[in-house]
C-alpha positions as CSV (number, residue, x, y, z in Angstrom):
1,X,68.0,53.0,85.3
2,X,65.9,54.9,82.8
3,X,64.8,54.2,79.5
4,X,62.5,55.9,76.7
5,X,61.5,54.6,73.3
6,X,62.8,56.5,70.6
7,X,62.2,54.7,66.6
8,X,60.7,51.7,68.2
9,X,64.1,51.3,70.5
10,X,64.8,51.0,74.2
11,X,67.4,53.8,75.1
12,X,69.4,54.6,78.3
13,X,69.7,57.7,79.3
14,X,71.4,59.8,82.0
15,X,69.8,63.1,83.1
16,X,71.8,65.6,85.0
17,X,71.4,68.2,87.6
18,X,67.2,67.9,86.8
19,X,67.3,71.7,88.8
20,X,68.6,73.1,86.1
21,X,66.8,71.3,83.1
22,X,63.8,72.6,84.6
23,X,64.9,76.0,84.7
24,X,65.3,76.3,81.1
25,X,69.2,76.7,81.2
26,X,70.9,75.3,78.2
27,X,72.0,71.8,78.1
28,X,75.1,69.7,77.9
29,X,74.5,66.4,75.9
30,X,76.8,64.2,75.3
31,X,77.6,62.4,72.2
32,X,79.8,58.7,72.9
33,X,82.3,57.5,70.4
34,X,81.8,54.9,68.1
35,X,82.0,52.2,70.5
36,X,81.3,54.0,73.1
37,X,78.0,53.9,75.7
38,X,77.3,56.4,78.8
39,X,79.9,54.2,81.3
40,X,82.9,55.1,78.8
41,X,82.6,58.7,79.6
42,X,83.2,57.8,83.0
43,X,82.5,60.8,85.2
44,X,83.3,63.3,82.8
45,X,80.0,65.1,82.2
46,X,79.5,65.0,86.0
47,X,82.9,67.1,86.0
48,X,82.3,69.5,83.3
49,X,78.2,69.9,84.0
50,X,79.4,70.2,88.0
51,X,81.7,73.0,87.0
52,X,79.8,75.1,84.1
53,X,76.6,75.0,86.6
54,X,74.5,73.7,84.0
55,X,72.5,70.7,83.6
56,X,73.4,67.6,80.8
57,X,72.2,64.8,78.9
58,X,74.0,61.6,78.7
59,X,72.7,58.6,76.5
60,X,73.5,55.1,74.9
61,X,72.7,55.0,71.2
62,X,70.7,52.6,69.8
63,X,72.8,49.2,70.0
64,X,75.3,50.6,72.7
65,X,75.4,50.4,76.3
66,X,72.0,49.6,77.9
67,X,69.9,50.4,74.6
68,X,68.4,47.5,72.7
69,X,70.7,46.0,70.4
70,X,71.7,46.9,66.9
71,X,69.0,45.1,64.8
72,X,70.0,45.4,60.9
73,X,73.0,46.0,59.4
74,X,74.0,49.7,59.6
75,X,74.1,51.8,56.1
76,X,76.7,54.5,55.0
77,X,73.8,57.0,56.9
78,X,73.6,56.0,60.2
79,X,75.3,59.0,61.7
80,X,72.7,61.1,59.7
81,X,70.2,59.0,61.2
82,X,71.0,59.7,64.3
83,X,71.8,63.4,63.8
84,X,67.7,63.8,62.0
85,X,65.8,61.7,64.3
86,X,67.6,59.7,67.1
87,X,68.6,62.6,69.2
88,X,66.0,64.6,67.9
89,X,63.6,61.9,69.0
90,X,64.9,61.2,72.8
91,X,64.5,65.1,73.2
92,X,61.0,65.1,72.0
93,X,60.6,62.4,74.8
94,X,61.9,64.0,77.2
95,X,60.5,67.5,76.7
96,X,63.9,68.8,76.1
97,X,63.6,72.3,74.3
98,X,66.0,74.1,76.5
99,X,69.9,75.3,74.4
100,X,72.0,73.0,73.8
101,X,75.7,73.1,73.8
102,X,77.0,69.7,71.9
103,X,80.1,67.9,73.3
104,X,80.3,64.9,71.0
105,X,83.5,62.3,70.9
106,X,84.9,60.8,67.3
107,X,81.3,59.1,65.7
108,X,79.7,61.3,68.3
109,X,81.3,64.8,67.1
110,X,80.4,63.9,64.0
111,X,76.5,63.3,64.9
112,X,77.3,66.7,66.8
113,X,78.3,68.5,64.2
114,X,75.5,67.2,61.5
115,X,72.6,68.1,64.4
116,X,74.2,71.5,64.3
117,X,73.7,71.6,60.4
118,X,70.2,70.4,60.5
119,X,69.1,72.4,63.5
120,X,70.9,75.5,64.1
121,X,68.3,77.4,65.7
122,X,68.4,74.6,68.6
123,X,72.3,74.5,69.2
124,X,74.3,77.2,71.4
125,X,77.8,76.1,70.8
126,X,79.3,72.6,69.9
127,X,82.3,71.1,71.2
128,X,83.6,68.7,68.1
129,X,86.4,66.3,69.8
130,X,87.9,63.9,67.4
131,X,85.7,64.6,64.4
132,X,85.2,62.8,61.8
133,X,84.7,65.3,58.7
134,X,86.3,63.2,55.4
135,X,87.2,59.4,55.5
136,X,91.2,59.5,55.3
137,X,93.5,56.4,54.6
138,X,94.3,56.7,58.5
139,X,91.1,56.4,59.7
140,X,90.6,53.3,57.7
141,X,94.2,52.1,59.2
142,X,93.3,52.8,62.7
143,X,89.7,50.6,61.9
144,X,91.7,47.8,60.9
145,X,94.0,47.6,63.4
146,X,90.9,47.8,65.8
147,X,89.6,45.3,64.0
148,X,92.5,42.7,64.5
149,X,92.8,43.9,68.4
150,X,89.0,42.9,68.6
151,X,89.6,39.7,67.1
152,X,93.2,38.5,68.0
153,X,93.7,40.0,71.4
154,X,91.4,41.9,74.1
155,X,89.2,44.6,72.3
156,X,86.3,42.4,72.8
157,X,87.0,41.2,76.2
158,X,87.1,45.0,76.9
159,X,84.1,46.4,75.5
160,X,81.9,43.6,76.8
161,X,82.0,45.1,80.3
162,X,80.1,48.2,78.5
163,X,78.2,46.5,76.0
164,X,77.3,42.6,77.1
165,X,75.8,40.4,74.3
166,X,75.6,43.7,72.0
167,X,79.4,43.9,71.8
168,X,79.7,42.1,68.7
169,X,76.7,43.6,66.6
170,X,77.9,47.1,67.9
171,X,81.7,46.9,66.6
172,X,81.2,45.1,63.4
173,X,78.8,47.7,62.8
174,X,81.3,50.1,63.2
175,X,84.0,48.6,61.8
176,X,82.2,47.6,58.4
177,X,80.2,50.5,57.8
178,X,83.1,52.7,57.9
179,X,85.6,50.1,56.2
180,X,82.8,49.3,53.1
181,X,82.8,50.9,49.5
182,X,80.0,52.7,50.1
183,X,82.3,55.5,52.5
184,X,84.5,56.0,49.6
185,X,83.7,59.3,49.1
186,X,82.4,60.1,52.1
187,X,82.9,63.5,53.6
188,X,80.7,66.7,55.5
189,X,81.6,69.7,53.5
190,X,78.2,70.5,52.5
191,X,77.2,70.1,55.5
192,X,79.7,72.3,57.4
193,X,78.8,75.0,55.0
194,X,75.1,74.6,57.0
195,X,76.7,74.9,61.0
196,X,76.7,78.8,62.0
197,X,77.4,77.8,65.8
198,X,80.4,78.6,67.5
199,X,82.5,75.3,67.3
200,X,85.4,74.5,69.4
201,X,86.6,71.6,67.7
202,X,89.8,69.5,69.6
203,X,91.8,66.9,68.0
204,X,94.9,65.0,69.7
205,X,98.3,65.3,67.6
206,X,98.9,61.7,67.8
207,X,95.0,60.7,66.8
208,X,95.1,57.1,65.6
209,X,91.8,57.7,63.4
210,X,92.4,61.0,62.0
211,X,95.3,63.6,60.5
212,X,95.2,67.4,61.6
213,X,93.2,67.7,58.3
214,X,90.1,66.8,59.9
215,X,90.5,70.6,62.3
216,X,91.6,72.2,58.9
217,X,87.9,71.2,57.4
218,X,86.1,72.5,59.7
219,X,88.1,75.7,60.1
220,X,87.3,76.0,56.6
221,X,84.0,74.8,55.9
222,X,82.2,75.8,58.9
223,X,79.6,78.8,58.3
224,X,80.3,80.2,61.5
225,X,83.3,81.0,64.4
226,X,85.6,77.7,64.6
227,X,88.0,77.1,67.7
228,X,90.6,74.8,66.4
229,X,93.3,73.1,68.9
230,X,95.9,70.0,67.8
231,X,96.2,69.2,72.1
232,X,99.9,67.5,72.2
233,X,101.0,64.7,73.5
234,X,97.9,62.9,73.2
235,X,95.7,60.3,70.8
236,X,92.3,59.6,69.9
237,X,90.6,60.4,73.9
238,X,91.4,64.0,74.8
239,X,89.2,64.4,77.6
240,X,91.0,61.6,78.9
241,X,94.8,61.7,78.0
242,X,94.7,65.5,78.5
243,X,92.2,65.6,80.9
244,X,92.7,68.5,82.7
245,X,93.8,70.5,79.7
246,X,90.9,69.7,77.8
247,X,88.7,70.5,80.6
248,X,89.5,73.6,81.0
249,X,89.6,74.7,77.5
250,X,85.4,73.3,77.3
251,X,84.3,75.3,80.2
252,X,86.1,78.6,79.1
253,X,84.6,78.0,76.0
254,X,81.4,76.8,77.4
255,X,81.2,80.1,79.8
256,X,81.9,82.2,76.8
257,X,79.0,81.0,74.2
258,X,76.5,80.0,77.0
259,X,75.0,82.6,77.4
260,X,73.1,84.1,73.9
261,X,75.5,86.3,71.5
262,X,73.8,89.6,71.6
């Protein structure tokens, strides 16, 4: 099981198809929800970095998964923390300089789509599933509720298969941070102005964190070519409740902004 330090934490990581890395090809990485670890994704970026021939990155964030646990209470910046050095850290350590092509899930589409503002020289494409771009009074709702599921009846039983003795510290600091005064106002317009990759950004109809409004701003805001698809029939995990579907629509978009716009 590997692990590098990154800001003084343990992280687990998941390196795939090595080959390919090595060959300079661009990069898949993976960016888990917001209580999410590398097991969640289940095979998934095996799938999609099986069939789009190129190599990926998979990793717990600090306090998920396998990483060390969450230390300090999280602040209203922690996503932006992650986005300026987390990632940008573990691929210092692991001599990644090769493209990268984003594919980042609810807090992790988010972290996706602020790396792409920060760094837009380093990303190919991003794939934004579930984004979180303003805080809306249904993303709040959907918090709570998970909050009484993780309290009242088997959220917690559930994430402690992925998460063990960090379970706790991880949700509540979650749940808090995005529930506290201090989100109010909260929202990524600025920096959507900043992303001038190609996004592809995928939100379920019935998404219990988030109203189509969340595609709208970044069809908007976005300084470059946006992708926007509201997939039917499906929630908060399109790569799971429309898997096929979903699929699909990655690696045509994948095959099409691989390669670099000439």
């Amino acid at each position: 099981m590997p692990f590098c330090k990154v800001d003084g934490h343990q992280i687990h990581y998941k390196l795939l198809d090595r080959e390919g890395f090595e060959k300079g090809r661009p990069i898949l990485v993976f960016l888990h929800e917001g209580l999410g670890s590398i097991a969640q994704w289940k095979d998934y970026p095996e799938e999609i970095s099986t069939a789009a021939h190129l190599p990926a990155l998979v990793y717990d964030r600090y306090g998920y998964g396998f990483s060390d646990a969450l230390q300090e209470k999280r602040t209203s910046d922690y996503l932006w923390e992650e986005a300026r050095s987390g990632l940008p850290g573990l691929l210092e350590h692991l001599h990644i300089y090769n493209p990268l092509i984003l594919i980042g899930h609810s807090d992790g589409a988010t972290i996706a789509l602020m790396f792409a503002s920060l760094f837009p020289d380093r990303c190919r494409c991003v794939i934004s599933e579930a984004a979180h771009v303003l805080l809306e009074d249904i993303s709040r709702s959907g918090i709570k509720q998970a909050i009484r599921s993780f309290e009242e009846e088997r959220l917690r039983e559930f994430l402690q298969r992925y998460h063990g003795d960090r379970t706790d510290t991880m949700f509540y600091g979650w749940a808090h941070t995005w529930t506290s005064e201090d989100m109010d106002s909260w929202d990524m317009k600025d920096a959507l102005h900043k992303i001038t990759s190609p996004v592809l950004a995928i939100q379920g109809i019935a998404d219990e964190y988030g109203s189509p409004e969340q595609l709208r701003w970044i069809e908007t805001y976005c300084g470059g070519k946006v992708e926007t698809w509201l997939v039917p029939d499906c929630a908060h995990i399109p790569h799971f409740q429309q898997r096929e579907a979903v699929g699909q629509r990655m690696l045509s978009f994948i095959s099409e902004h691989k390669e670099p716009s000439i």
